[in-house]
N, C-alpha and C positions, 0 to 999 in steps of 0.2 A: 044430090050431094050426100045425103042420109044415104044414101044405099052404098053411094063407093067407100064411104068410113066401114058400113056392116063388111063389103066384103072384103077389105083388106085384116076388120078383125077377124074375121073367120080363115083368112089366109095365115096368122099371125098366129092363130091357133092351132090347124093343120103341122104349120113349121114346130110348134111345138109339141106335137104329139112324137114329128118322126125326129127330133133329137130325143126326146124321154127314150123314145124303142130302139134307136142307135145306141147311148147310151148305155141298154140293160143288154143288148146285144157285144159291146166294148167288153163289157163288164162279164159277161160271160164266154167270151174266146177262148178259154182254157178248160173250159167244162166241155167232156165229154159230148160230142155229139149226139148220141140217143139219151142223154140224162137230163138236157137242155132244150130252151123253148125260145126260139128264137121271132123277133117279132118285126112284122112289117104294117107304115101306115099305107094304107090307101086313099088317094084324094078322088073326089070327084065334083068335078065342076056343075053347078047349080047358079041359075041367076041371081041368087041372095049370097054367092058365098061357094066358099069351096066345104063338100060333107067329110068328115074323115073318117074313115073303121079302121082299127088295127087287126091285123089277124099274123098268125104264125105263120110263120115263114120258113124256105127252106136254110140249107147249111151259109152262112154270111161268114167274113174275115173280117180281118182291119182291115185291110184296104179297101173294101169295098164302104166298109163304114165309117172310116177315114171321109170320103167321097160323099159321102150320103150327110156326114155334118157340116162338110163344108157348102152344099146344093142349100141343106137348110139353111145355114146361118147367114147366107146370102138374099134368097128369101125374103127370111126374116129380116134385111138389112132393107131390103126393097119394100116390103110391105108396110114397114114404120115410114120410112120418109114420104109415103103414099099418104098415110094416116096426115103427117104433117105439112104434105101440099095442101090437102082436103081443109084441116083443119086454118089454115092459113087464107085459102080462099074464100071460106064461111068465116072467117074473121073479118075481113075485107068487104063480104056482103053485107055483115049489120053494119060495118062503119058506113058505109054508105047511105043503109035505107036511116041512119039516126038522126 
């Protein structure tokens, strides 16, 4: 039960790495191509949890990162009420053993 709480935080984490990089990418649409640093997360799956690295990325739009906060923010909508089935059933288990 301990471990599906770690990996939904570490999901929960992930989702927020790639809106911070979405984000700084929104933020810079307007900047020059070669003057700019565009950023992407990378997940990867691990049995404790999802790992993240950001790295530079090629040329991105809005719409693309339009798309990419919404993938997050969904995510992120899934991986809390994960947190709070979890949390709900290990509630339910100490009322019991009490």
């Amino acid at each position: 039960m301990i471990q599906g709480l770690n990996i939904s935080a570490s999901g929960l984490e992930h989702q927020a790495q790639r809106l911070r990089a979405s984000a700084h990418n929104t933020a810079n649409t307007s900047t020059p191509t070669a003057a700019s640093v565009r950023l992407r997360v990378r997940g990867q799956e691990r049995p404790d949890g999802v790992a993240s690295q950001v790295q530079t990325g090629a040329f991105s739009d809005a719409l693309r990162e339009s798309v990419t906060q919404i993938e997050s923010a969904q995510a992120f909508r899934a991986n809390t009420r994960a947190i709070q089935t979890q949390d709900e059933m290990l509630g339910t288990l100490l009322d019991l053993e009490g």
